[in-house]
MDAnalysis code that builds the backbone (N, CA, C; Angstrom):
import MDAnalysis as mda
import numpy as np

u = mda.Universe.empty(354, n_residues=118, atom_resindex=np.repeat(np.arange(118), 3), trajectory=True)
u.add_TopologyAttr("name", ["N", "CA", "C"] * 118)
u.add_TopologyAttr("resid", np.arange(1, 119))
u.add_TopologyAttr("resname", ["UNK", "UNK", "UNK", "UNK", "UNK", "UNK", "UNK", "UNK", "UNK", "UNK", "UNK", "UNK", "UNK", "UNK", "UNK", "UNK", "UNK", "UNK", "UNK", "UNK", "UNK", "UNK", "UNK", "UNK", "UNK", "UNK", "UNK", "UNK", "UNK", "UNK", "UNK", "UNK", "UNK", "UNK", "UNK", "UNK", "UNK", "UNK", "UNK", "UNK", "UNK", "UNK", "UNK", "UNK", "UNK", "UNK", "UNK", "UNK", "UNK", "UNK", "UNK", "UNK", "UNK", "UNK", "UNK", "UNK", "UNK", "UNK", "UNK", "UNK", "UNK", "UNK", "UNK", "UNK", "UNK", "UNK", "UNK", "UNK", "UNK", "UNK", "UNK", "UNK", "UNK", "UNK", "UNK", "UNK", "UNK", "UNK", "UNK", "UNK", "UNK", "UNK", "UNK", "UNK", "UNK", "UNK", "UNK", "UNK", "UNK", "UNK", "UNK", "UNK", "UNK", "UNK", "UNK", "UNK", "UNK", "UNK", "UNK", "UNK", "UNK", "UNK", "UNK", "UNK", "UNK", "UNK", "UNK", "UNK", "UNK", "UNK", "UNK", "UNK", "UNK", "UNK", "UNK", "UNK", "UNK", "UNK"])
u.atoms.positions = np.array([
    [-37.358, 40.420, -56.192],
    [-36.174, 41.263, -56.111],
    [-35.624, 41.180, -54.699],
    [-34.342, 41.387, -54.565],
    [-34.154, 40.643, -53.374],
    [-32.994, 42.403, -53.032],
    [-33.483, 42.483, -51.300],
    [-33.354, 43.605, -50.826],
    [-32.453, 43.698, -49.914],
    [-30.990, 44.313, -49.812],
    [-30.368, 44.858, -48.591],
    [-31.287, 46.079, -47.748],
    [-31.881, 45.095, -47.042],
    [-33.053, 46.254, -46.250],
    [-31.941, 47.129, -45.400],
    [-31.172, 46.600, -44.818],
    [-30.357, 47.497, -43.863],
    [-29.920, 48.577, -44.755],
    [-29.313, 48.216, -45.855],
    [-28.828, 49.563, -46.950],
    [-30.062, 50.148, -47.314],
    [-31.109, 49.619, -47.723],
    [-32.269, 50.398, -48.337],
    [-32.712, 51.388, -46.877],
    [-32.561, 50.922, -45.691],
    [-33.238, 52.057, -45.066],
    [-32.414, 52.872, -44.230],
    [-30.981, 53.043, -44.227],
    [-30.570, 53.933, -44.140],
    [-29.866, 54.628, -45.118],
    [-30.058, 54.483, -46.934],
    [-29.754, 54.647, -47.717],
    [-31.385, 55.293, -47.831],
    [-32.623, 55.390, -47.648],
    [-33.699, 55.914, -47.709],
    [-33.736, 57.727, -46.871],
    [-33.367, 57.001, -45.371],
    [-33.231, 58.302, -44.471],
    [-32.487, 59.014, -45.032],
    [-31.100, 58.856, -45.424],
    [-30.399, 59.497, -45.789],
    [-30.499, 60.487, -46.887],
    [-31.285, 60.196, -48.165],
    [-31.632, 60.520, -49.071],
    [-32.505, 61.652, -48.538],
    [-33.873, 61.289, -47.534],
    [-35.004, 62.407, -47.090],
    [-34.239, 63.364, -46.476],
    [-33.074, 63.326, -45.763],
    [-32.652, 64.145, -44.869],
    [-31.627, 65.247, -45.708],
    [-30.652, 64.534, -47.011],
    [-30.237, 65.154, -47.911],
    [-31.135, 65.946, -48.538],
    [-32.329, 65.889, -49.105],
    [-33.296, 66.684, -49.638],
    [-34.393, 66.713, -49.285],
    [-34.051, 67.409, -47.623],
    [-35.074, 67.501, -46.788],
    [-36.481, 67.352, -46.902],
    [-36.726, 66.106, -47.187],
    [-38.227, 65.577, -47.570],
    [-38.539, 65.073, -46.453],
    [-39.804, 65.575, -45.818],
    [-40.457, 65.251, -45.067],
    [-41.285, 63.301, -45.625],
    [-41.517, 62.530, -44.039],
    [-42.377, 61.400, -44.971],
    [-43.444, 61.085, -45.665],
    [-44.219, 62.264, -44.967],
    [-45.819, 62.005, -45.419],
    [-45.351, 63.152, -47.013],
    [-44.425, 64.117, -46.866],
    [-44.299, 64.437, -48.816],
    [-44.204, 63.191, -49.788],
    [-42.985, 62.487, -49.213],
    [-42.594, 61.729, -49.842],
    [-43.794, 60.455, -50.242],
    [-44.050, 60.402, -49.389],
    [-45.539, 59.182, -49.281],
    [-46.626, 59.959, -50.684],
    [-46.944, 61.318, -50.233],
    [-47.703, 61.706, -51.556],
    [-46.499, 61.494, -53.461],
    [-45.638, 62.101, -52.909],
    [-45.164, 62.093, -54.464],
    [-44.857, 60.640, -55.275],
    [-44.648, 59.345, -54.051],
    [-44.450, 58.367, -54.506],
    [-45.960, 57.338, -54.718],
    [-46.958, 58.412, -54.146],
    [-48.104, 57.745, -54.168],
    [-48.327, 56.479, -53.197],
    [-47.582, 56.637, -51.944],
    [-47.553, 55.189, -50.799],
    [-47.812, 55.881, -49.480],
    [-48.934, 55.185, -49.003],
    [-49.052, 55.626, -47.614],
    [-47.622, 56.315, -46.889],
    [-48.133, 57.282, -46.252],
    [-46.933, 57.874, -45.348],
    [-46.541, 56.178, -43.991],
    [-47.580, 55.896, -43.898],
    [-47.134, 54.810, -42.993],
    [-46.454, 53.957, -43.218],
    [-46.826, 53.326, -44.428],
    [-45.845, 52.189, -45.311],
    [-44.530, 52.769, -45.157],
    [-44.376, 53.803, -46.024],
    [-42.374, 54.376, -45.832],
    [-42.681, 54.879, -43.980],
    [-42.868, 54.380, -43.131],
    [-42.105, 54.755, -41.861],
    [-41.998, 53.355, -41.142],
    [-42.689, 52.053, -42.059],
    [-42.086, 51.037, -41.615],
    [-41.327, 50.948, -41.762],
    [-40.649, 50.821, -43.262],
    [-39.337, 50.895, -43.951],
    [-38.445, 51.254, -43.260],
    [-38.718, 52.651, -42.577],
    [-37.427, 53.150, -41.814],
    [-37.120, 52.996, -40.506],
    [-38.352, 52.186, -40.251],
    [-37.920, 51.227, -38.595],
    [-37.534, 50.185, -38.443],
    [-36.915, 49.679, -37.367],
    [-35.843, 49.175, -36.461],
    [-36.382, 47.658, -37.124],
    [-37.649, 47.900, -36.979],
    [-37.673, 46.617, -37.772],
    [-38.943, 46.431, -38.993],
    [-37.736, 47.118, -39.766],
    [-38.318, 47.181, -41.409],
    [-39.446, 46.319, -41.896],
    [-40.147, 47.053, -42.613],
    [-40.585, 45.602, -43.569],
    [-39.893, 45.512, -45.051],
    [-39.940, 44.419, -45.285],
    [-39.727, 44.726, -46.952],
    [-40.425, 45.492, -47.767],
    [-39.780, 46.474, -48.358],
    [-40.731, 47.308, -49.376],
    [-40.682, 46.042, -50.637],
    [-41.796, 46.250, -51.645],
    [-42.136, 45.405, -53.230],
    [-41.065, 46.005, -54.062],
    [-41.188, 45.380, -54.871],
    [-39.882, 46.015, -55.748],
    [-40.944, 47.549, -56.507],
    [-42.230, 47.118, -56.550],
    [-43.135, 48.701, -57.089],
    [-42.660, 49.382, -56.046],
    [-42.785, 49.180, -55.062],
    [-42.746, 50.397, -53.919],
    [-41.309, 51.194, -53.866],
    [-40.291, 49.958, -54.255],
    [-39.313, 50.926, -53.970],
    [-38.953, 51.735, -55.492],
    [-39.233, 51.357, -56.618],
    [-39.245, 51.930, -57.877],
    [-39.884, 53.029, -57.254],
    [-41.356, 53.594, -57.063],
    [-41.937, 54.615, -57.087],
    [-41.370, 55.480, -55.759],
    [-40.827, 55.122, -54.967],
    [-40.245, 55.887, -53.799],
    [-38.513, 56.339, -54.563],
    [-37.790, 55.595, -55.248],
    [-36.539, 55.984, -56.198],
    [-36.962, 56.802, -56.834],
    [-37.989, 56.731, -57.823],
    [-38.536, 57.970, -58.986],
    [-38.943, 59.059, -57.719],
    [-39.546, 59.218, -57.090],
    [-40.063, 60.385, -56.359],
    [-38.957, 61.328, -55.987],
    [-37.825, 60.216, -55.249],
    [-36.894, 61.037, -55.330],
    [-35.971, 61.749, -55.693],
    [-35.757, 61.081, -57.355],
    [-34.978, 61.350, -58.221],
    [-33.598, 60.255, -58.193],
    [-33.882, 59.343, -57.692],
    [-32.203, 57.906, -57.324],
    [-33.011, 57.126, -58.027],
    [-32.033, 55.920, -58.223],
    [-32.178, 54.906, -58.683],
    [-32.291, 53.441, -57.396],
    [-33.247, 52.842, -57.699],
    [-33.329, 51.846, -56.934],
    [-31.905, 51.367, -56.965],
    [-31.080, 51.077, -57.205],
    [-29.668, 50.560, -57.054],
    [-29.151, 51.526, -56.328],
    [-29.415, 52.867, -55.885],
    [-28.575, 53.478, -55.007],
    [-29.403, 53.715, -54.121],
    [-30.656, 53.537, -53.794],
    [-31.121, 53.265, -52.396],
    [-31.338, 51.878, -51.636],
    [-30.622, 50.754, -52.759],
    [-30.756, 49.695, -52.157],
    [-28.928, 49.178, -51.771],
    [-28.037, 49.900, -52.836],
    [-27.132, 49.828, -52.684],
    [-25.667, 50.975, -51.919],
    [-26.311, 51.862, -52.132],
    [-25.472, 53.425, -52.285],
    [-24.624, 53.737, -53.082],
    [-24.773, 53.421, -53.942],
    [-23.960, 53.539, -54.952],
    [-25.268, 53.936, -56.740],
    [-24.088, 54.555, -57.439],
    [-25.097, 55.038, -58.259],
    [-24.827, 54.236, -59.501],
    [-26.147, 53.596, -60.442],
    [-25.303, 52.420, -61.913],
    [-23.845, 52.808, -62.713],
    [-22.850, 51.872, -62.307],
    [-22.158, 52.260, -63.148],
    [-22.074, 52.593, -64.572],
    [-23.190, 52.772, -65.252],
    [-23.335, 53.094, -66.086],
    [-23.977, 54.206, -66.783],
    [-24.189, 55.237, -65.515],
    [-24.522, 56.433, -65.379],
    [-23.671, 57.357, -65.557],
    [-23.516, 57.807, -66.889],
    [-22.765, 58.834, -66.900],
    [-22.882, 60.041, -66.651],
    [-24.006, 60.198, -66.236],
    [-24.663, 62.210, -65.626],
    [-23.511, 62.280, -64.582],
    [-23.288, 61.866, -63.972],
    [-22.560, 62.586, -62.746],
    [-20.872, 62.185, -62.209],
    [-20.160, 62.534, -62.349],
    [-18.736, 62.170, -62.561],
    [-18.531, 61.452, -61.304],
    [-17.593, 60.243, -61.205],
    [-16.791, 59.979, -59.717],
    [-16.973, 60.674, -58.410],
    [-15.820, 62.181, -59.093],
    [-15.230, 62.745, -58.240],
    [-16.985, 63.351, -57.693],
    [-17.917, 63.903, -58.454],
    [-18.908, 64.790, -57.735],
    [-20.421, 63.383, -56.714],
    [-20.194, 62.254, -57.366],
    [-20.579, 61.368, -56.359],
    [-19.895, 61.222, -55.213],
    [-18.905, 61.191, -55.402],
    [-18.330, 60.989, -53.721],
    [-18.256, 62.234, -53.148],
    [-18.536, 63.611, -53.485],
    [-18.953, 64.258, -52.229],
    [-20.045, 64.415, -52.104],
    [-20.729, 64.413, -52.892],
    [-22.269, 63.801, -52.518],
    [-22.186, 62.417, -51.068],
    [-21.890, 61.767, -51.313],
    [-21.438, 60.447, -50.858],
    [-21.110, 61.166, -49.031],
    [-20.401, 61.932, -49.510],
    [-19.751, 62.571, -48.060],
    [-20.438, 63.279, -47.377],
    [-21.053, 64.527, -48.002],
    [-22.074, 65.253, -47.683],
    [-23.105, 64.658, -46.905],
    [-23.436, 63.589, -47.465],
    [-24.729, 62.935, -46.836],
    [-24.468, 62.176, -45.932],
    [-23.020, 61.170, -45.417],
    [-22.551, 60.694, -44.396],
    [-22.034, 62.094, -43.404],
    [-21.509, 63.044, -43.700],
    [-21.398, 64.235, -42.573],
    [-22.910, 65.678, -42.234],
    [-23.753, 65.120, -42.910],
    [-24.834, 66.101, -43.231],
    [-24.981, 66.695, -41.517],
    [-24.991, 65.764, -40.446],
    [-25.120, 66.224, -39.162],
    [-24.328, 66.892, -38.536],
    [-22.915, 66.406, -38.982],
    [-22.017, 67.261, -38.292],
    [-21.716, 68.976, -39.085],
    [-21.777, 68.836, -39.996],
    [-22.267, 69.932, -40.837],
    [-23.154, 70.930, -40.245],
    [-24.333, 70.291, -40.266],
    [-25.487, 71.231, -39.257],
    [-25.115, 71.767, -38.176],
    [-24.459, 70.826, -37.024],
    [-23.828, 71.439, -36.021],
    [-22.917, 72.306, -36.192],
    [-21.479, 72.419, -36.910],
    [-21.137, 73.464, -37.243],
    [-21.500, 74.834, -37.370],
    [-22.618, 74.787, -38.341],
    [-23.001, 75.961, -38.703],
    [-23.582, 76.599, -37.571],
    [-23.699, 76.188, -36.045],
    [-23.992, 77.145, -35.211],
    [-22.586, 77.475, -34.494],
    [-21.882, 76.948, -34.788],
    [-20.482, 77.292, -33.896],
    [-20.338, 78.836, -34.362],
    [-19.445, 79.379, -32.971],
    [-18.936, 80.676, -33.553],
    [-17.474, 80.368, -34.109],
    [-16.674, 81.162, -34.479],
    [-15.795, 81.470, -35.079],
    [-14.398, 80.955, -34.277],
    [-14.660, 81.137, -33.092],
    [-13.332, 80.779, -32.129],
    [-13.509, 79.212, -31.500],
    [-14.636, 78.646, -31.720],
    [-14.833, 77.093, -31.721],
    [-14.831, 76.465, -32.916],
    [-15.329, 77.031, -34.291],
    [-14.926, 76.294, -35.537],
    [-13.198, 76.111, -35.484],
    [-12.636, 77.199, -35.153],
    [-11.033, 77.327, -35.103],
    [-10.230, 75.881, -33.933],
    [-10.866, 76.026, -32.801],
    [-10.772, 74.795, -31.697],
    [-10.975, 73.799, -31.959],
    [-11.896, 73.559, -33.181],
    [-12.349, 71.830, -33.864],
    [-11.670, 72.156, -34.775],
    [-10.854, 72.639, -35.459],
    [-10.134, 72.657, -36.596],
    [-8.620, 72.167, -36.475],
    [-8.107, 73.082, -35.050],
    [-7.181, 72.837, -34.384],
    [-6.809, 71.344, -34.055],
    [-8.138, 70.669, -33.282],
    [-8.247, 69.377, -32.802],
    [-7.878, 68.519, -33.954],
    [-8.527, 68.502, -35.219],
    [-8.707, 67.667, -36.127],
    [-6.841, 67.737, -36.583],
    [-6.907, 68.526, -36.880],
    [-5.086, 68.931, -36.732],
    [-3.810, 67.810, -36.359],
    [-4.845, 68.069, -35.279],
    [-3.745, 66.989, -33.998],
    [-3.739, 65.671, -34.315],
    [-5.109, 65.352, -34.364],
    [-5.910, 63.988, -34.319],
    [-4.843, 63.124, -35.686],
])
């Protein structure tokens, strides 16, 4: 099986950080060393097996095509367009999000303002 590692591993992080799964959880529920998935997610990956990444997709509830691709089978009808792509979004702004939520009220208004302009 042949792997967009660059998509699979920041299509991996992304996923743990969306449903804040720690690695060594994830390592138990997929049944794979916690070490194995923290190669994966370094600079310089290894290839996961095509088992490994099946049982790391099932653990998380994705489909190997959307952690290797980001995208979900087109032939999935559970989840509409429109509610994948803010999913889609959510998980590309998940940080700036976080930061937000400590702003007060008269700096959410100042980045709101900005974006405005921009």
């Amino acid at each position: 099986m042949y792997f967009n590692l660059m998509g699979f591993r920041e299509n991996l992080k992304n996923e743990l950080v969306f449903q804040d799964i720690k690695i060594k959880e994830l390592g138990y529920k997929a049944g794979i060393n916690p070490r194995t998935i923290e190669q994966y997610l370094s600079a310089a990956a290894k290839m996961p097996s095509a088992e490994n990444a099946v049982k790391i997709a099932s653990a998380l509830g994705v489909s190997v095509e959307y952690l290797v691709t980001g995208k979900q089978n087109a032939n999935d009808s559970s989840k509409s367009s429109e509610t994948e792509n803010q999913i889609l979004l959510f998980k590309k702004y998940h940080e700036l999000i976080k930061q937000a939520e400590h702003l007060n009220e008269q700096q959410l208004k100042a980045i709101e303002n900005l974006m405005k302009t921009i």
